[in-house]
C-alpha positions as CSV (number, residue, x, y, z in Angstrom):
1,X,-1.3,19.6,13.6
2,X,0.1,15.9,14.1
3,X,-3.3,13.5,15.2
4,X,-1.6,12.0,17.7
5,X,2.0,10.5,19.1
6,X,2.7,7.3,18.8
7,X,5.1,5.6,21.3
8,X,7.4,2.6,20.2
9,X,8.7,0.4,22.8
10,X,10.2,-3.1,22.5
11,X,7.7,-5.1,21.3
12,X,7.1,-3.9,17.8
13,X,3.9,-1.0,16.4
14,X,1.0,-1.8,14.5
15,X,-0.4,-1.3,11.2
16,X,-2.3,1.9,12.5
17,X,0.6,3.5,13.7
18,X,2.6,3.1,10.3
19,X,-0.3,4.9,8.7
20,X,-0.2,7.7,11.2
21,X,3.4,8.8,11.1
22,X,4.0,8.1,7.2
23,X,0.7,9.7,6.2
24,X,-0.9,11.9,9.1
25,X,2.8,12.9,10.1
26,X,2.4,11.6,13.9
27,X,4.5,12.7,16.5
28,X,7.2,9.4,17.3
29,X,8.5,8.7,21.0
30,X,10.7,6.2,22.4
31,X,9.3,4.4,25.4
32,X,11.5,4.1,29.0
33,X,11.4,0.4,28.2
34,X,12.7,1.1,24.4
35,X,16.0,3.4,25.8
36,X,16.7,0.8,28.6
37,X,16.6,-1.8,26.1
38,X,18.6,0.0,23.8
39,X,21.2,0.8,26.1
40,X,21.6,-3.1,27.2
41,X,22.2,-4.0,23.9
42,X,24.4,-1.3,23.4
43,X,26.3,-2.8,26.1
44,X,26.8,-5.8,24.8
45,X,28.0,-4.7,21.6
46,X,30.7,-2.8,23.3
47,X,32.2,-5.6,24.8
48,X,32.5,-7.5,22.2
49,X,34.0,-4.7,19.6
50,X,36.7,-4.7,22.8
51,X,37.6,-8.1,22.3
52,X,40.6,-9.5,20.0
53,X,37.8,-12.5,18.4
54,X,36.5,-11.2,15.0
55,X,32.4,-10.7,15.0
56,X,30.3,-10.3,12.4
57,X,29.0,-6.9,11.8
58,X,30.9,-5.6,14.7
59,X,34.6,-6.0,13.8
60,X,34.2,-7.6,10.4
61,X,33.7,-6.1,6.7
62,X,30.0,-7.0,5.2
63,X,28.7,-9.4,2.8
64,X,31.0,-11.1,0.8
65,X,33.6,-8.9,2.8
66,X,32.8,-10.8,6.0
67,X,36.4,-12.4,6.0
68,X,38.6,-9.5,7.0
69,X,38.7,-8.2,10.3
70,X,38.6,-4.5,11.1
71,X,41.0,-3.0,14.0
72,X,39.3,-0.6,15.8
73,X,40.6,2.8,14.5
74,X,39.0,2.2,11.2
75,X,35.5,1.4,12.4
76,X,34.0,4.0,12.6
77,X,35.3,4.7,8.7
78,X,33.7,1.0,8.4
79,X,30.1,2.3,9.6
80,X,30.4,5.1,6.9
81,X,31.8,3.9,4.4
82,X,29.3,1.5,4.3
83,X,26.3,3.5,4.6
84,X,28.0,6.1,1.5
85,X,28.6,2.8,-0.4
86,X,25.4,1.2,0.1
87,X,23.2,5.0,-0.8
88,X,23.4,3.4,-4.4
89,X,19.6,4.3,-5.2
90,X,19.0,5.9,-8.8
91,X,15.6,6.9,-10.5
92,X,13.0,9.0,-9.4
93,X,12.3,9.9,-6.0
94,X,9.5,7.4,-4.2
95,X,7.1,9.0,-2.5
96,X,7.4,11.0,1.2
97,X,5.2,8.5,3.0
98,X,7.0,5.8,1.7
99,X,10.4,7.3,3.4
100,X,8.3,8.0,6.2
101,X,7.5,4.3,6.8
102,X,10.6,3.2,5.6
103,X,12.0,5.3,9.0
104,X,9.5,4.6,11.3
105,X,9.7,0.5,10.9
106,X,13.3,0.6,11.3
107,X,12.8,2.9,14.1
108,X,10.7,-0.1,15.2
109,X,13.1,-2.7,14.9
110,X,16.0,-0.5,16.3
111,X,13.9,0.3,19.4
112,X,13.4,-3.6,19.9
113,X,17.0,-3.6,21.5
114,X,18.1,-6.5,19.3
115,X,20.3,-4.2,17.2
116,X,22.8,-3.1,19.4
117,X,22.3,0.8,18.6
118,X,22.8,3.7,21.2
119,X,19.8,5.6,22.3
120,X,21.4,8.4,21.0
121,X,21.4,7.2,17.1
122,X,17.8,6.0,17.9
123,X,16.4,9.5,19.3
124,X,17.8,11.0,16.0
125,X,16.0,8.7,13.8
126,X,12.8,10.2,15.5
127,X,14.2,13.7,15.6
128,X,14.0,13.7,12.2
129,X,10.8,12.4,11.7
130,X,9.4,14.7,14.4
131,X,11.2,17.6,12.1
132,X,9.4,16.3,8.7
133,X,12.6,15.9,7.2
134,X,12.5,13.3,4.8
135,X,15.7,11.7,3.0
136,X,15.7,11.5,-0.8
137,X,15.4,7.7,-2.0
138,X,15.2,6.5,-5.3
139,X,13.1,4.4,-6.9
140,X,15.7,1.5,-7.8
141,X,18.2,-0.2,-5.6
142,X,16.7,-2.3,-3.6
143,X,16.6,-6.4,-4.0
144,X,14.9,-7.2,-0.9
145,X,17.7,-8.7,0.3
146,X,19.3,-8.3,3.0
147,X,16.1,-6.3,2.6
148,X,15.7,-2.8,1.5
149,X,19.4,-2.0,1.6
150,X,20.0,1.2,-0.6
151,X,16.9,2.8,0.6
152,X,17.3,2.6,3.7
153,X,21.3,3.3,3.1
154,X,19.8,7.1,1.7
155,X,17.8,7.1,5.2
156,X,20.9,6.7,7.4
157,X,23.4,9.1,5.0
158,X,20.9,12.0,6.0
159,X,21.0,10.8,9.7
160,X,24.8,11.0,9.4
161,X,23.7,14.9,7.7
162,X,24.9,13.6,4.2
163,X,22.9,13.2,0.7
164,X,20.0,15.1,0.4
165,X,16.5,15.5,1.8
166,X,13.2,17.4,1.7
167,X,12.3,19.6,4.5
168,X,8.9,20.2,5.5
169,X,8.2,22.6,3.2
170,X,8.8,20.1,0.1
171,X,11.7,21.7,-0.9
172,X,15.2,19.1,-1.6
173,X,18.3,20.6,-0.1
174,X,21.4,19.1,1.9
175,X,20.5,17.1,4.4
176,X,23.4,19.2,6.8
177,X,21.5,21.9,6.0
178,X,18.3,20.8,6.8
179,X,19.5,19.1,10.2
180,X,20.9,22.2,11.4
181,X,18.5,24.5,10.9
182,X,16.1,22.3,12.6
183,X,18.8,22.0,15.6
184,X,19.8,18.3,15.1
185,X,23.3,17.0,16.0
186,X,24.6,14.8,12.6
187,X,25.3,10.7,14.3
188,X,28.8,9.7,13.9
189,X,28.0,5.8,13.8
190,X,29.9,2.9,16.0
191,X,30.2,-0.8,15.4
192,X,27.5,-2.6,14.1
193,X,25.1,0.6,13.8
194,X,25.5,1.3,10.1
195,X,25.1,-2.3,9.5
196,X,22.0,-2.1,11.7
197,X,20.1,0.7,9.6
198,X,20.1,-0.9,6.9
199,X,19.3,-4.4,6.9
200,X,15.1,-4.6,7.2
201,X,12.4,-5.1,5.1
202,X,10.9,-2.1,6.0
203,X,10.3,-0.6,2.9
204,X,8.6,-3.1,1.3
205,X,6.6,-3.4,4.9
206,X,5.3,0.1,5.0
207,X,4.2,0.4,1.5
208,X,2.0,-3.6,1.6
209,X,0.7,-1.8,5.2
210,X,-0.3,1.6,2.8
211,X,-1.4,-1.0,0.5
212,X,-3.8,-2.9,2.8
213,X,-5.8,0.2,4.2
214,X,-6.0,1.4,0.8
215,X,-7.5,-1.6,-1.1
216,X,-9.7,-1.9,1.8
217,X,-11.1,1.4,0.9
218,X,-11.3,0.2,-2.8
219,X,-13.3,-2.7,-2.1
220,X,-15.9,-1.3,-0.2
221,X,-15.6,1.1,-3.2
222,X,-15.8,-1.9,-6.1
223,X,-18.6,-3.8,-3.8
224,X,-21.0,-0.1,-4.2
225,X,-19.7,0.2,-7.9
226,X,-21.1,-3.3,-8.6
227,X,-24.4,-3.0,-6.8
228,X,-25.3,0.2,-9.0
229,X,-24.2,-1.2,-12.4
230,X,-26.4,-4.7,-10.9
231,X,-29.5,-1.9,-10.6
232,X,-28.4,0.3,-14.1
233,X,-28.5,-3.6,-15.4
234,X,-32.1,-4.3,-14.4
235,X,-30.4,-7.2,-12.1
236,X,-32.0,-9.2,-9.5
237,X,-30.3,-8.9,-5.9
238,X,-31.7,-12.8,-5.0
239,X,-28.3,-13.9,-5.3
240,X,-26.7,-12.1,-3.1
241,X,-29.8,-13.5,-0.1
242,X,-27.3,-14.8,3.1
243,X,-28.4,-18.0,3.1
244,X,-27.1,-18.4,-0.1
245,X,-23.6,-17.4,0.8
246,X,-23.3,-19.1,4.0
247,X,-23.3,-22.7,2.0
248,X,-20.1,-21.2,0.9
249,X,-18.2,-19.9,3.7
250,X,-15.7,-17.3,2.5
251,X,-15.8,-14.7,5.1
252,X,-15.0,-12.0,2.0
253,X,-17.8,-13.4,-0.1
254,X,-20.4,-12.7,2.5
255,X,-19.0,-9.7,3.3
256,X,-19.1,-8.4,-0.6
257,X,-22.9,-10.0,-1.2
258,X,-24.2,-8.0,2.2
259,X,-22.3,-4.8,1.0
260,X,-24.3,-5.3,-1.9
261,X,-27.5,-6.0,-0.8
262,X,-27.4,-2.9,1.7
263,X,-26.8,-0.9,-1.1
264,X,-29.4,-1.9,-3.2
265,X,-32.3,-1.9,-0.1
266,X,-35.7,-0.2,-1.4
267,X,-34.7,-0.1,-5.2
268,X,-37.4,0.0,-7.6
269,X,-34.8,-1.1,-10.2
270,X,-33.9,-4.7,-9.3
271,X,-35.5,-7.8,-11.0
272,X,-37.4,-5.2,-13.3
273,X,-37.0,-6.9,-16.5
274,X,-37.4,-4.7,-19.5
275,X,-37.0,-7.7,-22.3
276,X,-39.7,-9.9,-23.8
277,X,-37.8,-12.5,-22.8
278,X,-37.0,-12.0,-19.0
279,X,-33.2,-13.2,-17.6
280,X,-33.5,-16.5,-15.9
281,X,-30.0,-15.3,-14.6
282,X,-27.2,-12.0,-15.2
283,X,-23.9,-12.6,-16.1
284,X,-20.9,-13.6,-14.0
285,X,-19.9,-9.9,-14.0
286,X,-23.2,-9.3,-12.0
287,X,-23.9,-12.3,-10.4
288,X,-20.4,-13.3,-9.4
289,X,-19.4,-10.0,-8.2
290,X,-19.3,-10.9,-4.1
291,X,-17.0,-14.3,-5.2
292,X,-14.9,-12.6,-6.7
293,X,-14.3,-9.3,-4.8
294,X,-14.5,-11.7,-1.9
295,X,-11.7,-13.8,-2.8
296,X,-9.5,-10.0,-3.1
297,X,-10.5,-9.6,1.0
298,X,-9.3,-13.0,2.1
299,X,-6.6,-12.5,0.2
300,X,-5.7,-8.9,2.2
301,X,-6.9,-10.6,5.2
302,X,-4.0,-13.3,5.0
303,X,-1.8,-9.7,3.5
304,X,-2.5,-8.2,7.1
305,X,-1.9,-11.8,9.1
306,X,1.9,-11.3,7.5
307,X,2.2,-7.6,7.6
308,X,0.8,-7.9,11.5
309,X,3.8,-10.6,12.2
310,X,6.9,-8.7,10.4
311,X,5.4,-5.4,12.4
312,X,6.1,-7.6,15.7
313,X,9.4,-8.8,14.2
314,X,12.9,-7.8,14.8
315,X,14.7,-8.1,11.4
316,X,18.5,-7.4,11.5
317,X,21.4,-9.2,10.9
318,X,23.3,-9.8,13.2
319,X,21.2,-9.5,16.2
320,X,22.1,-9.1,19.8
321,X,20.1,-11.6,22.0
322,X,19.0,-11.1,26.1
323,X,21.8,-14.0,26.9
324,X,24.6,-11.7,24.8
325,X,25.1,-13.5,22.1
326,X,25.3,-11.5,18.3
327,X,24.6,-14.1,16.3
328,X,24.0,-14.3,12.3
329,X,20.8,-15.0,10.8
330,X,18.4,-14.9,7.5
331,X,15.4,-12.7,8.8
332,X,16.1,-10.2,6.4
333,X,14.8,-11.7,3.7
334,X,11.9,-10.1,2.0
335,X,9.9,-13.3,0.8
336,X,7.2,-13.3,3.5
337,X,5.8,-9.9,2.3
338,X,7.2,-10.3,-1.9
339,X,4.8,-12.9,-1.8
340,X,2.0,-11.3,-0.3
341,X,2.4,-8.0,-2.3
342,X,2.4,-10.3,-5.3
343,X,-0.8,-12.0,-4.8
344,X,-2.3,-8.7,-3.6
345,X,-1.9,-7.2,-7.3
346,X,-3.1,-10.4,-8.4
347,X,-6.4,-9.7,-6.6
348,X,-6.3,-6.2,-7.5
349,X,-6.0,-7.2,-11.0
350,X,-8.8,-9.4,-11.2
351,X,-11.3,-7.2,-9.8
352,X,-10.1,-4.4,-12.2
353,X,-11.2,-6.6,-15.0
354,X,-14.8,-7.5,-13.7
355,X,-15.1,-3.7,-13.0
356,X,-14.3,-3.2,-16.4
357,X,-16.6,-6.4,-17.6
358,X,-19.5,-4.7,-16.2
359,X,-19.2,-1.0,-17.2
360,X,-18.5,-3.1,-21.0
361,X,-21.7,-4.3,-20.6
362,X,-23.1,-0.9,-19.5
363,X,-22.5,0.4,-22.4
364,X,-23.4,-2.5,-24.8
365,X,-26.9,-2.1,-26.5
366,X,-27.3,-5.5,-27.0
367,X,-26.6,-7.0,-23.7
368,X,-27.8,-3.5,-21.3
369,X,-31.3,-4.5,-21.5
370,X,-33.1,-1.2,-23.3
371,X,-29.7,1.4,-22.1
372,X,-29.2,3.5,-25.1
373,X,-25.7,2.7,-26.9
374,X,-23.1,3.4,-25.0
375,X,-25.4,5.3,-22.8
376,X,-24.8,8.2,-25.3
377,X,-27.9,11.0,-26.1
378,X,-28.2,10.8,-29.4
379,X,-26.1,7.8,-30.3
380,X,-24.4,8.2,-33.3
381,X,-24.1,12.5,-33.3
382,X,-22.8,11.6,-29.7
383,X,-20.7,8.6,-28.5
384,X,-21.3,8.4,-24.9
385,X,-18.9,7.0,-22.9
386,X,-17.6,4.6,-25.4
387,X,-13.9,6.2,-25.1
388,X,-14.4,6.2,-21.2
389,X,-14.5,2.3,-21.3
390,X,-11.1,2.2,-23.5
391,X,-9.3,3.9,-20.8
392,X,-10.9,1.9,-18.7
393,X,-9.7,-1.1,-20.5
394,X,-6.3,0.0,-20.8
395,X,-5.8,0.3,-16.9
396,X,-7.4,-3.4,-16.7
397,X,-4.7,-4.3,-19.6
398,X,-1.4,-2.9,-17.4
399,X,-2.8,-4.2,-14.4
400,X,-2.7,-7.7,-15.6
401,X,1.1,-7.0,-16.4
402,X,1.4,-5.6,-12.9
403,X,-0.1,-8.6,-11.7
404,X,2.9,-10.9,-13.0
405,X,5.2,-11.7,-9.7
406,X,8.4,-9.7,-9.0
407,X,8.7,-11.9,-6.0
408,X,10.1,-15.1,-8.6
409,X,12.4,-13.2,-10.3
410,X,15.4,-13.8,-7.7
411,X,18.7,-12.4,-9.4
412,X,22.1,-13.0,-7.7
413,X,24.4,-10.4,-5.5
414,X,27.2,-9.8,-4.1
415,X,29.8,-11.9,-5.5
416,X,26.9,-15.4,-5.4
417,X,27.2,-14.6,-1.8
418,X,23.5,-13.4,-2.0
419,X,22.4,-15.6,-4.4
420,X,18.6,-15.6,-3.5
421,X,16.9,-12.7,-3.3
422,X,13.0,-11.6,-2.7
423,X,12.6,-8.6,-5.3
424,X,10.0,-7.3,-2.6
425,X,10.9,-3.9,-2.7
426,X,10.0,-4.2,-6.5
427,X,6.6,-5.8,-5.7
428,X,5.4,-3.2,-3.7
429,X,6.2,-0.2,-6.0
430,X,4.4,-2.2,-8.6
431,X,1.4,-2.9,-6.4
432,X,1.4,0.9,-5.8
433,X,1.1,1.7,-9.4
434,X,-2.1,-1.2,-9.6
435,X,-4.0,0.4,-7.0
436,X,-3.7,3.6,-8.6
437,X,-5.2,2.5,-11.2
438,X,-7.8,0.4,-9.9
439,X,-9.0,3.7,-8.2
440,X,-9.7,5.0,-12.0
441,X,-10.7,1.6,-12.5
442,X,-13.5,1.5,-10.0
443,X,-13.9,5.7,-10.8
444,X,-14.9,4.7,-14.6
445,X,-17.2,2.4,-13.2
446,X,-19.3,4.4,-11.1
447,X,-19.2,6.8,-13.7
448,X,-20.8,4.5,-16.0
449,X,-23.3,2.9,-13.4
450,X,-24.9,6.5,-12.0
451,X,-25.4,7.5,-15.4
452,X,-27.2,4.2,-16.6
453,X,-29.1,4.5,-13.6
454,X,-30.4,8.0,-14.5
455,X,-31.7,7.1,-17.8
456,X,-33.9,4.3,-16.4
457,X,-36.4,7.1,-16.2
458,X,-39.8,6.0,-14.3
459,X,-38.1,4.1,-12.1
460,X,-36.9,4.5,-8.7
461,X,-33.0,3.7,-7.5
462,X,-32.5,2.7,-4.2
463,X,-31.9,5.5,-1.1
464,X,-28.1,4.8,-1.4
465,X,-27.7,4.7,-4.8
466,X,-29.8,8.2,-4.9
467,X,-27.4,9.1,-2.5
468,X,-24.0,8.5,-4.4
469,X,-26.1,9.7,-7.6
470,X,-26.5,13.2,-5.4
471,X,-23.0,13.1,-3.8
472,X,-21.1,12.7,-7.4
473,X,-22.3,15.1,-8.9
474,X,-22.5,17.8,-6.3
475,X,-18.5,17.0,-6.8
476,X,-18.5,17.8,-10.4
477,X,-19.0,14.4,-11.9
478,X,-22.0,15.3,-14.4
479,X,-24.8,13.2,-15.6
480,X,-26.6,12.2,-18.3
481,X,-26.2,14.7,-21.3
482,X,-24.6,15.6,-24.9
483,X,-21.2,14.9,-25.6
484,X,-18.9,17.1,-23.8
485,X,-15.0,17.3,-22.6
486,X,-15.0,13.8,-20.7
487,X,-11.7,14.0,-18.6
488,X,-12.5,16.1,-16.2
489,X,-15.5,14.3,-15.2
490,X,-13.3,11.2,-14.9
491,X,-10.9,13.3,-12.8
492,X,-13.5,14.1,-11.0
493,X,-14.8,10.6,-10.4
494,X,-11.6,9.6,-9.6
495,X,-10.7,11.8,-6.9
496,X,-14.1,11.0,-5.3
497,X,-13.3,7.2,-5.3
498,X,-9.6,8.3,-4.1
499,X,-11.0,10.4,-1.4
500,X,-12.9,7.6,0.1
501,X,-16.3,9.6,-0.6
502,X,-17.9,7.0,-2.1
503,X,-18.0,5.1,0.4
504,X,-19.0,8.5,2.5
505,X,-21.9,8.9,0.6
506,X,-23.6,5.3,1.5
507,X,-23.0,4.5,4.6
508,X,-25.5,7.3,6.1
509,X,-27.7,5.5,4.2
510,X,-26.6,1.2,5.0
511,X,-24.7,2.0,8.1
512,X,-21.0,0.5,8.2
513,X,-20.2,-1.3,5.2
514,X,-17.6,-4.1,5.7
């Protein structure tokens, strides 16, 4: 059952709307305002296609192509041709709510009435959502400029019931096929609309808006993670006191240091020094943790600042303007969001690696204060979770390659006549992979930090931390024990960070983390 409908008109969508229709498979409607709009446009376009004067995108060929003008009884041959030409995609298939917000945001920009597309073409681009019918598009093709052009090419083929598609039931067949038997009329596009379908940054869009929500999640997740290995650790939560923060005013800082500190409220852990020689202070892995998971959510805060401006954006090219003009432009080009997807697996990176410091140090009998070797039974018959932390290592290692920028790498097009392009579409399906595995990341963590938490017998964890310790393993993560097959309880761990229960598991306890 859809959650809820979302209605586009002319002034763009939000973030919250993306995630509904490409992920909770929300109902789509065009506003009164939206069709009136479109229609307006439309009419503008059809005057000028009537004219003898060559216009781009209207009358003309594309790209370096631009030069020859088209007579009208080969336009509509124009419009097809150059959606077939353009569905160049190859690899794998990317992932249904990727399509899905790939559709929607150019849905979005369509329904701004700045692309001179018929009502008609429009309500068939949400028909199909509305049907779950989701085009097949492949993994490589696009350059982000003149942005996402052969995925969204695959989007408009099945609107034009060509190339192939998954039907609600997850099952690939022809795109004719799947239209018809959900009773939906194949377009035949008109000047300037196949042009218009294809020209957006949409898919790079949707997947940093996916992105944002989901790192959100994994921070909150990360700043928990960090309190309990702080506590397994014997740490002292003094540095994470507001006042200290506030002489440093990074709005994510504070926001990590009072996650934290909630967390660890009431434990009988902190500050508890088992050495002879008590710690003065922990190590930047510990101490450090709310800088630097802070400096990841300023860093999506800015992400969402961008993503919020291209979601209010219009991006085609060329666009029809209120005074009737179709004029050319450069707002296609990905580099607003390459850059941000870029520094987001930067982020994403970094705290991957202090995630990794810590559970390291977890496991280290010489630096775990009294934690048996890596927190095995009988160390040496058994070796813990020593293994655990080389896959967690190995994530950290291929996130730091993730983390090197597609958004620098421009490669020329098109005859030099796109000779600059963003590489965003590549930036966000590398992001994708980072956050998948910080999840197992963060996972490997928690796994480490409940059961270092459980062997500090005589002690007493704080109410949240007894919490997560309760909710883990009632979801199969085990604790403390002899050797056994470790996977599954990683699996385990990993869909419970995934699921956002982590998270659900504290904030009974602290209330609304940040």
């Amino acid at each position: 059952m859809d959650m809820h409908t979302v209605v586009l008109g002319t002034s763009g969508t939000t973030a919250a709307d993306v995630i509904a229709v490409a992920r909770d498979n929300a109902r789509v409607e065009l506003s009164q305002e939206a069709v009136a709009a479109l229609a307006a446009s439309r009419e503008i376009v059809d005057a000028l296609a009537a004219k003898p004067e060559p216009v781009y995108g209207v009358s003309t060929g594309f790209g370096a192509l631009a030069t020859r003008h088209i007579s009208q009884d080969l336009r509509a041959q124009l419009q097809r041709n150059i959606v077939r030409s353009h569905a160049a995609g190859m690899g794998p298939h990317v992932e249904r709510e990727v399509v899905r917000a790939l559709m929607f945001l150019r849905l979005k920009t369509v329904a701004s009435g700045h692309t001179g597309v018929r009502p008609h073409v429009a309500q068939t681009m949400a028909d199909l959502l509305n049907a779950g019918i989701t085009p097949v598009v492949h993994e490589y093709g696009s350059l982000g400029c003149s942005g996402d052009l052969a995925p969204l090419s695959h989007c408009a083929l099945a609107l034009m019931g060509e190339g192939d598609a998954e039907g609600p039931d997850g099952v690939v067949r022809p795109a004719g096929e799947l239209l018809a038997a959900h009773g939906i009329a194949p377009v035949e596009l008109r000047e300037k609309e196949g042009l218009a379908l294809l020209n957006g940054t949409d898919g790079m869009l949707g997947m940093l808006i996916m992105a944002i929500a989901d790192l959100k999640r994994l921070y909150t997740s990360a700043d928990i993670t960090a309190a309990l290995s702080l506590e397994a650790l014997l740490g002292t939560d003094k540095v994470l006191a507001p006042e200290l923060h506030a002489i440093r005013p990074h709005p994510g800082q504070g926001e990590s240091a009072d996650n934290m500190l909630r967390v660890l409220a009431g434990s009988g852990l902190t500050g508890h020094h088992q050495d002879d020689a008590p710690r003065v202070q922990d190590a930047y892995s510990v101490r450090c943790a709310p800088q630097v998971a802070g400096a990841g959510r300023d860093t999506i805060a800015y992400a969402l600042t961008v993503a919020e401006r291209e979601l209010a954006a219009a991006v085609d090219n060329p666009v029809v303007l209120p005074d009737g003009r179709v004029e050319s432009n450069g707002n296609f080009h990905g580099a607003p969001v390459a850059y941000v997807l870029d520094f987001l697996a930067i982020a994403a990176a970094d705290l991957g690696s202090i995630c990794e410091r810590r559970t390291d140090r977890l496991l280290d009998k010489n630096r775990s204060h009294g934690l048996p070797p890596f927190l095995a039974d009988d160390a040496g018959v058994d070796s813990g979770l020593m293994i655990a932390q080389y896959t967690q290592a190995a994530l950290v290692s291929e996130m730091k390659r993730l983390a090197a920028p597609a958004s620098v790498d421009s490669i020329p097009s098109s005859a030099m006549q796109e000779d600059h392009v963003s590489m965003g579409w590549s930036a966000a399906r590398k992001l994708r992979t980072a956050i998948d595995n910080l999840t197992r990341i963060v996972a490997v963590e928690l796994y480490a930090a409940t059961r270092g938490i459980e062997l500090r017998e005589g002690l007493t964890p704080a109410p949240a931390s007894q919490a997560v310790i309760k909710a883990v393993r009632e979801a199969g993560v085990e604790g403390p024990g002899p050797d056994r097959f470790l996977a599954p309880d990683l699996a385990a761990a990993d869909a419970f960070v995934r699921a956002g229960r982590l998270v659900g598991a504290v904030e009974p306890v602290t209330g609304p983390l940040a």
